[in-house]
C-alpha positions in Angstrom: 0.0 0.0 0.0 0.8 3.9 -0.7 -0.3 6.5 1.2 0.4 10.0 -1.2 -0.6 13.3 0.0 0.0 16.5 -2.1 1.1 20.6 -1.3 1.8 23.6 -3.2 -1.6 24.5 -4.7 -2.8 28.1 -4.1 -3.9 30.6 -5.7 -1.5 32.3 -8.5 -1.5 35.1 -11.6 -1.4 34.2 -15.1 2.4 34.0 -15.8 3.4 32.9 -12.6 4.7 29.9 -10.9 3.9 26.7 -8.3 5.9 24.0 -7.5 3.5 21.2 -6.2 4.8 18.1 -3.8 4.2 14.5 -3.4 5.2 12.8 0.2 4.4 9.2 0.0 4.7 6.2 2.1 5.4 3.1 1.8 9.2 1.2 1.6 7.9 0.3 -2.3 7.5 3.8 -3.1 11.0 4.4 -5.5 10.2 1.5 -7.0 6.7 3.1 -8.8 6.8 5.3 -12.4 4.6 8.2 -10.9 2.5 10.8 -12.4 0.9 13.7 -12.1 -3.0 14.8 -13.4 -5.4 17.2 -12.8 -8.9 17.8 -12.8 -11.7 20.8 -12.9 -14.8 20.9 -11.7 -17.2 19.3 -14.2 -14.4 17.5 -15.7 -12.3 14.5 -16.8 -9.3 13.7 -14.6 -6.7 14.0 -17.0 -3.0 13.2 -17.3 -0.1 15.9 -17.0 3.2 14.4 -16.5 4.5 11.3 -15.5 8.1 10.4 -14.1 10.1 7.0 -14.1 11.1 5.1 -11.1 14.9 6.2 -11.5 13.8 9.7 -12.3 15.6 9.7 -15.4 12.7 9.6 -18.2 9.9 11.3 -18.3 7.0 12.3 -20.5 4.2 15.1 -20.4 0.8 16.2 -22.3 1.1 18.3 -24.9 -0.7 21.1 -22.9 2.2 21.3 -19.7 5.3 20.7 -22.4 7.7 23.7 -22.2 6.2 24.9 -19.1 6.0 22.0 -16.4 8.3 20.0 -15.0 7.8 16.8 -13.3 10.7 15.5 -11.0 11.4 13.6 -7.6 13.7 12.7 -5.1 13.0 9.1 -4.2 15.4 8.7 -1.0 12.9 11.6 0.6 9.9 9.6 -1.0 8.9 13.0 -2.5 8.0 13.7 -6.2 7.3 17.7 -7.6 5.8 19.1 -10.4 7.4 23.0 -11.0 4.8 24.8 -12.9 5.9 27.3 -14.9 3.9 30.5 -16.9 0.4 28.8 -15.5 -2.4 30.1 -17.4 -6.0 30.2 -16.2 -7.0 27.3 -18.1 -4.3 25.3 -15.5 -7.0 25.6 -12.6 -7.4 22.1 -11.4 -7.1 20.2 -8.6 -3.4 18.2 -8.8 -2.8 14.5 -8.1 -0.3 12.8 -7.8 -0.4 8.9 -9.2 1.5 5.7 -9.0 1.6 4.7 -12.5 1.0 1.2 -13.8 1.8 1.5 -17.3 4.9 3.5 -18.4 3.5 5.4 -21.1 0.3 5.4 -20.1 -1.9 8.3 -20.1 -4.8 6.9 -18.3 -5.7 7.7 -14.9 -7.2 4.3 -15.1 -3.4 2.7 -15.1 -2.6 4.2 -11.8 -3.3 2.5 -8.4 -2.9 5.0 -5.7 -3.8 8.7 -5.4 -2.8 11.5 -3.7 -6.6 13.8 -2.3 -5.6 16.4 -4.7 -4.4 20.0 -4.2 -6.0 22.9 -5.5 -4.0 25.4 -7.8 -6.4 28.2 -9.0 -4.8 30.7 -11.9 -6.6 34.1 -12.2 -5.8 35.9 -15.2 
């Protein structure tokens, strides 16, 4: 079992910047691909970025690419997501995943989740 909680959301201006963590638990926890996805009110969860077990491969949605950066530091059982030049369309709440697929995009392929934090961009 994983226990994942997330931090960083808030509330932020178009153009500006949050850097969301993932703490999880669990002694299996560096050995999971993890991800990150989001969803609005209303709406889809959908993916944003996902990270390898190693940390050295990782792959994002064509929305986030240029502007997020997914990362982690396994020996702290912590994995971030740096969110660069947010735009208001970026208002979601952010979870982070265990992935089951590497590749995958599917919040369907991941097994435990984080309870979400809110990030909110005004414009």
């Amino acid at each position: 079992q994983v226990q994942l909680v997330e931090s960083g959301g808030g509330l932020v201006q178009a153009g500006g910047s949050l850097r969301l963590s993932c703490v999880a638990s669990g002694r299996t926890f560096s050995r999971y691909n993890m991800g990150w996805f989001r969803q609005a009110p209303g709406t889809e969860r959908g993916f944003v970025a996902a990270i390898s077990w190693t940390g050295g491969n990782t792959y994002y949605a064509d929305s986030v690419k240029g502007r997020f950066t997914i990362s982690r530091e396994s020996a702290k059982n912590m994995v971030y997501l740096q969110m660069n030049s947010l735009k208001p369309e970026d208002t979601a709440v952010y979870y982070c995943a265990t992935l089951r697929q590497w590749g995958s995009r599917a919040p369907t392929d991941n097994d435990y989740w984080g309870q979400g934090t809110q990030v909110t961009v005004s414009s």
